[in-house]
matplotlib code that plots the C-alpha trace (Angstrom):
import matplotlib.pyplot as plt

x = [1.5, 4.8, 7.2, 9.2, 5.6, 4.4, 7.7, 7.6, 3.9, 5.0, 8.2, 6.2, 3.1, 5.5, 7.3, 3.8, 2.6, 6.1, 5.3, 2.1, 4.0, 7.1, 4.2, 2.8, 5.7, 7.7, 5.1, 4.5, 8.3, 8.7, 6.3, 7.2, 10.6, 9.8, 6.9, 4.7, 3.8, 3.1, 1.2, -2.5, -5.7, -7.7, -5.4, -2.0, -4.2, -5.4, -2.0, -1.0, -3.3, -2.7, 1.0, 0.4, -1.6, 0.6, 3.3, 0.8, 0.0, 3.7, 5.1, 2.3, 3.3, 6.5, 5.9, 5.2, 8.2, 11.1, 13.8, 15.6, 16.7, 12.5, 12.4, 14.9, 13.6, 10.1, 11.5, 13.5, 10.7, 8.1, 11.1, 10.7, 6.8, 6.9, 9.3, 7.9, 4.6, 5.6, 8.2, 8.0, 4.8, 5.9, 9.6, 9.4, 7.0, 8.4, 12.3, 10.8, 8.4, 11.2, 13.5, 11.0, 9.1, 12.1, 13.7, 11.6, 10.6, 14.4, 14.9, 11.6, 13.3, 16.7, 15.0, 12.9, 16.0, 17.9, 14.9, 14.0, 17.5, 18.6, 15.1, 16.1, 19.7, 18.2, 15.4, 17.6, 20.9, 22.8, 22.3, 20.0, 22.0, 19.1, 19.8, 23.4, 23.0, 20.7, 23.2, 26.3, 24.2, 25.4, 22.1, 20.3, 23.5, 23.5, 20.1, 20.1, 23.0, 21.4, 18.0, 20.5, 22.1, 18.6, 17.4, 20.4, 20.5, 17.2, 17.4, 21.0, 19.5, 16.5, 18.6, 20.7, 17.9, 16.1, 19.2, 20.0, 16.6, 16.4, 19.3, 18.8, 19.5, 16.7, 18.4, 15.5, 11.4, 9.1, 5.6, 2.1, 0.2, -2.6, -0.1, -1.1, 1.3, 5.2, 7.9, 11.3, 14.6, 16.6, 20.2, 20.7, 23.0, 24.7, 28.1, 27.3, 27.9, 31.4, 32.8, 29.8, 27.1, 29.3, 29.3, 25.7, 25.4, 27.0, 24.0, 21.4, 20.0, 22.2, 18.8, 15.1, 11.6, 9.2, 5.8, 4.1, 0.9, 1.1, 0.9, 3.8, 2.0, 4.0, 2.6, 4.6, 8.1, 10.2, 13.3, 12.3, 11.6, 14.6, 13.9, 14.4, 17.5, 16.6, 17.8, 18.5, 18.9, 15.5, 13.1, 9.9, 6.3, 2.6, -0.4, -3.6, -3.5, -0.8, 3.3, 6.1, 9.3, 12.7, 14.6, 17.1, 14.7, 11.9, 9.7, 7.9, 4.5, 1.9, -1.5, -2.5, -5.8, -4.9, -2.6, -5.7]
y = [-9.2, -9.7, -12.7, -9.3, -8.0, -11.7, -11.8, -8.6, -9.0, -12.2, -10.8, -7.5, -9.2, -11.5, -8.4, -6.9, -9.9, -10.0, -7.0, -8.3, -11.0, -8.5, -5.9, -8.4, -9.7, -6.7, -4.9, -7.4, -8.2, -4.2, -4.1, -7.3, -5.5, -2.1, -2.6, -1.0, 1.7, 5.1, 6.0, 4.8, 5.5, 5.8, 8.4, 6.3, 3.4, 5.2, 6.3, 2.9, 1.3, 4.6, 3.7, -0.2, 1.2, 3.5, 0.6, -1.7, 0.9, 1.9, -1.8, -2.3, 0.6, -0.6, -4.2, -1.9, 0.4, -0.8, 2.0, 1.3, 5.0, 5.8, 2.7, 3.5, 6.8, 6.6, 4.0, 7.3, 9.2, 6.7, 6.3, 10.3, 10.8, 7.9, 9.9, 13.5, 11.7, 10.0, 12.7, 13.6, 12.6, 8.9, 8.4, 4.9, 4.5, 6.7, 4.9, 1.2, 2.0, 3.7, 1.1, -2.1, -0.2, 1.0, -2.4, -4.8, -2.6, -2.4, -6.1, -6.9, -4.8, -6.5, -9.9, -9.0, -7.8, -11.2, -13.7, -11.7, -11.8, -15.4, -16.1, -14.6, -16.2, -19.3, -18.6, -17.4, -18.8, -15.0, -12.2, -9.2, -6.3, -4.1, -5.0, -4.7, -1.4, -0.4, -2.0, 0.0, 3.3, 5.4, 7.1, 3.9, 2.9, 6.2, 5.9, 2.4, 3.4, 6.6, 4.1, 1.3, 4.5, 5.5, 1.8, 1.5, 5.0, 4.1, 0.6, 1.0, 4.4, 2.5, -0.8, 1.4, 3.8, 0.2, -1.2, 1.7, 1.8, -2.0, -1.8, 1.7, 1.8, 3.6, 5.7, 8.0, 7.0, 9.7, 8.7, 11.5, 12.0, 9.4, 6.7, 5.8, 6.4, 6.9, 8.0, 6.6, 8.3, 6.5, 7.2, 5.1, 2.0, 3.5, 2.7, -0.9, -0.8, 0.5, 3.4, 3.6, 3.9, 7.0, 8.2, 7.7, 8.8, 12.6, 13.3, 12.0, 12.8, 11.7, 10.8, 10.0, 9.8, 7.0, 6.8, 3.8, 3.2, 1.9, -1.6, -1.2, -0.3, 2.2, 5.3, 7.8, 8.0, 10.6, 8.3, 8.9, 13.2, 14.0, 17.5, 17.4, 17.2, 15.8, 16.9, 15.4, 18.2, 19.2, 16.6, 16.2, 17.5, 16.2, 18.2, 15.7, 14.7, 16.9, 15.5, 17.8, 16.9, 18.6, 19.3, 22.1, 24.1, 24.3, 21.9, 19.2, 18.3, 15.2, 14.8, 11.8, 11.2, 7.5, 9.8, 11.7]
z = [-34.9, -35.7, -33.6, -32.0, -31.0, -29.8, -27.6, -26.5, -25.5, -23.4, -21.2, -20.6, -19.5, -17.2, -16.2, -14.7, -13.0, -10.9, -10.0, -8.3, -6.8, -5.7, -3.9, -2.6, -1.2, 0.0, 1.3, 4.4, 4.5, 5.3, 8.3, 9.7, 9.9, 10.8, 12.1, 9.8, 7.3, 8.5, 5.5, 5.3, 3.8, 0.4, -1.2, -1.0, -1.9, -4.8, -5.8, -6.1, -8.2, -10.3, -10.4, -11.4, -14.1, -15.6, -15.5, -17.2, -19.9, -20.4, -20.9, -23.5, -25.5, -25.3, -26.9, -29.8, -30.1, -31.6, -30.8, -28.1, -27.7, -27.5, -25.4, -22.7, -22.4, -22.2, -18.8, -17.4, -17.4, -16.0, -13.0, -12.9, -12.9, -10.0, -7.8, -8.2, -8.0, -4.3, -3.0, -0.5, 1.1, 0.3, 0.3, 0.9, -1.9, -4.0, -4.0, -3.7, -6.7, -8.8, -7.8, -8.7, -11.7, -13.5, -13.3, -14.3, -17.3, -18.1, -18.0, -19.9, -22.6, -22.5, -22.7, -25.2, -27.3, -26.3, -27.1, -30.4, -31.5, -30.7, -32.4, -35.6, -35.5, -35.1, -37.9, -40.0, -39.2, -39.3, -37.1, -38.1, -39.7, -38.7, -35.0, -35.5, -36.8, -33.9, -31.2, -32.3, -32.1, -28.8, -27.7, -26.7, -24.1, -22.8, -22.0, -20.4, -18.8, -16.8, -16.1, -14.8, -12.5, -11.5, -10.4, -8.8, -7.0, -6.0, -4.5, -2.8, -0.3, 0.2, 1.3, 3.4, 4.7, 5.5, 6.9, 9.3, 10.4, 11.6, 13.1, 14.8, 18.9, 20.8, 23.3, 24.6, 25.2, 26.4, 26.9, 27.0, 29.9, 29.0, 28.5, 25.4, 23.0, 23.6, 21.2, 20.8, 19.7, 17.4, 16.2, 12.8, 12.2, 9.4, 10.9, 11.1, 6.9, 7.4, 5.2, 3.1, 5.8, 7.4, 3.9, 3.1, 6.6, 6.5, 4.1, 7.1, 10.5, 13.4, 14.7, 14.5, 15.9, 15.9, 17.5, 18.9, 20.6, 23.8, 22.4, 19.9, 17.0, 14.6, 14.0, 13.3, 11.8, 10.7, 9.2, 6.2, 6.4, 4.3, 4.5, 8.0, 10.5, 13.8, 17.0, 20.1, 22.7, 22.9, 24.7, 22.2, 23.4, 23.3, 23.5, 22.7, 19.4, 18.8, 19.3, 18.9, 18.1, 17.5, 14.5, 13.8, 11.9, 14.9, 16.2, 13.5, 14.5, 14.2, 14.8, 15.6, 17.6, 18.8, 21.4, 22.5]

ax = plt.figure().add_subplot(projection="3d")
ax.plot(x, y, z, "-o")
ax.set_aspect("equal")
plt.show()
């Protein structure tokens, strides 16, 4: 193992265990602020150790490649995978992941570069011509440029979907019979960031469902359905386990036994 391997091995390594600390982390930080996930179970459990390891296994084959071009692609198309992976059962997922993978896998490449080559100046007291010749090559910038576009795609809708949802102003509650769950009509805070929430905004719902239990615990949301348009005109409907609500294409539908 060479000293580019040995440094590579080290930022990577560091790279997955903020990834641990970042999840573990962000996850609570979420519900404490929306008041919780709406996806549960084994499956998205599952789908989330799968993810970590995939992101383990691609940063170690990355110690090992030296092209950047090879590099920076092999990070696109792990940011890809993730998304068609999550979308669009798991849009939160599926951005945050993106969004936190792609990143730190981008910056445990950049460091790796900067270490490794301030190494070798130092060791040797004159730059590498072989890294001179790779940094002047256009294919590698292109490619970390279109990853850098992708994280940051990524993390600003989530920012703003997260933003617009915290701030969102309830301005209907219909309750079912049994009184045990109620559901809350939302129109988002997008024009509370100014000209680029009205932006981001023309592309989103004017409005948006969220289901509580009669305590207050989430559990249902339709935010983050962007296949859907939500209406307001048409009050929403339950039937059991079974809450209708409106959107321009028909009525959208939940089952959710807590609301039996």
């Amino acid at each position: 193992m060479n000293s580019r391997h040995a440094i590579g091995l080290a930022v990577h390594s560091l790279a997955c265990v903020i990834y641990i600390v970042m999840n573990g982390y962000a996850v609570p930080a979420y519900k404490q602020l929306v008041g919780g996930l709406t996806s549960r179970g084994v499956a998205i459990g599952m789908a989330m150790y799968l993810i970590f390891y995939f992101f383990v296994a691609l940063n170690l084959l990355l110690v090992f490649i030296q092209r950047q071009a090879i590099q920076f692609g092999l990070v696109i198309l792990m940011m890809l995978a993730i998304v068609f992976y999550l979308l669009p059962q798991y849009p939160i997922r599926g951005l945050a992941y993106c969004a936190l993978t792609g990143g730190l896998t981008l910056c445990a490449i950049l460091l790796t570069n900067a270490i490794h080559t301030a190494y070798t100046r130092w060791r040797n007291h004159a730059a590498s011509p072989a890294l001179e010749l790779q940094n002047r090559r256009a294919m590698p910038r292109v490619l970390l440029a279109a990853a850098l576009i992708g994280v940051s795609l990524c993390t600003v809708a989530l920012g703003l979907k997260i933003f617009a949802g915290v701030t969102a102003q309830a301005v209907a509650r219909h309750s079912n019979e049994s009184g045990e769950c109620y559901l809350v009509t939302y129109v988002p805070g997008y024009h509370k960031l100014g000209l680029i929430g009205r932006v981001f905004g023309l592309f989103s719902s004017e409005y948006f469902f969220r289901l509580y239990t009669k305590d207050g615990a989430l559990l249902e949301s339709s935010e983050w359905n962007f296949r859907l348009t939500e209406m307001f005109a048409v009050a929403p409907e339950f039937h059991g386990p079974t809450v209708l609500y409106p959107g321009t294409q028909g009525y959208e539908d939940w089952w959710v036994p807590e609301c039996a």
